[in-house]
C-alpha positions, -999 to +999 in steps of 0.1 A: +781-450-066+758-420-058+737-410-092+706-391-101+681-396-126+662-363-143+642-354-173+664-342-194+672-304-202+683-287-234+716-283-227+723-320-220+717-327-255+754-325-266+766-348-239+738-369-247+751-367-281+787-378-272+774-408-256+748-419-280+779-415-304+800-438-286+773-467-282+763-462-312+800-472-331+798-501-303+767-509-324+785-508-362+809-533-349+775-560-346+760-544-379+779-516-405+736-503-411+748-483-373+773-464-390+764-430-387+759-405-418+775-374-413+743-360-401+737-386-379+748-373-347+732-333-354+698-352-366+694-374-336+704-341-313+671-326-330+649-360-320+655-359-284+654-323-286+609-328-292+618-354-266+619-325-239+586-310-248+562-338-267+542-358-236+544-389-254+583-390-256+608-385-227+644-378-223+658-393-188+696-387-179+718-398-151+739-375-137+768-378-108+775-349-102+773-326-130+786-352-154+759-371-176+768-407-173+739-421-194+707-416-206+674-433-219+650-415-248+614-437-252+582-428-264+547-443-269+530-455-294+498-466-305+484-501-321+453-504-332+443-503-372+450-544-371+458-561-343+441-556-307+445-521-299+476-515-271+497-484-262+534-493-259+562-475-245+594-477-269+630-479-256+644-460-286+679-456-270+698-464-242+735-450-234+755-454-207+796-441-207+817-470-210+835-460-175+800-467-156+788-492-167+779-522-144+771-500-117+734-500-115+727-468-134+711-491-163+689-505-144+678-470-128+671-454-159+650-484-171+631-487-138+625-450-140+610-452-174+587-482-166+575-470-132+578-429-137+567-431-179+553-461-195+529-468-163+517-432-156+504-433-195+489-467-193+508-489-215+502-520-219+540-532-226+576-518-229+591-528-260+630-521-268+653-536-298+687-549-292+710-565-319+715-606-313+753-599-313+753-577-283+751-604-256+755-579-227+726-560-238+704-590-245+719-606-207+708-569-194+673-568-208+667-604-195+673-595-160+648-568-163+620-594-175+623-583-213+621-618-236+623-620-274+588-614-292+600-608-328+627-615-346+642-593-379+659-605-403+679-586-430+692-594-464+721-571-476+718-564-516+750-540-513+774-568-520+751-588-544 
């Protein structure tokens, strides 16, 4: 399948959108805290929006043609008031459309944001968070050399 990767542009954001969308009521199935608020979709639309012109974030999409087929949005961030100071680069979000997925273009984004982002600024490690339903997602990140750190745990006082 042919593809291309780019930093993302402004008007990509609403297909970005759409697809973050999708994943995202994938994710509510795991865990009802993804269920989006009705200004869910508009107020992640304005945080990869800074994505396309804040150096520590970036906004990568693949394209085939002139269809977005998935995108990645990471950033870096700093530790060091506690622990040994380090500089990691963040996975925030990772979409592909349902239709094209398994065909490398995963992979691609993530190798483009290791090699093309998180290396160019020095960081020391690439961390991303994936719920411990989603078994593709935690079979994808293995492949890629990603291995559990931290676990969170979460008691819901809702239904209490």
């Amino acid at each position: 399948m042919d593809f291309q990767i780019t930093e993302g542009r402004s008007t990509d954001i609403i297909d970005i959108s759409r697809i973050w969308t999708e994943v995202i009521g994938y994710h509510a199935k795991f865990d009802d805290a993804f269920t989006l608020n009705t200004e869910g979709s508009l107020n992640f639309q304005l945080m990869i929006t800074a994505a396309l012109t804040d150096p520590n974030q970036v906004l990568f999409v693949a394209r085939k043609g002139e269809e977005i087929v998935g995108f990645l949005y990471g950033f870096t961030k700093k530790y060091s008031s506690i622990f040994k100071p380090r500089l990691t680069a963040h996975v925030s979000d990772i979409a592909i459309k349902k239709e094209y997925r398994r065909k490398n273009i995963g992979t691609a984004l993530m190798y483009k944001f290791e090699n093309e982002f998180a290396k160019s600024r020095k960081a020391d490690e690439i961390s991303l968070n994936v719920h411990s339903q989603n078994v593709d997602g935690l079979n994808f990140y293995s492949k890629l050399g990603f291995s559990n750190k931290l676990i969170t745990m979460r008691k819901n006082l809702l239904n209490d």
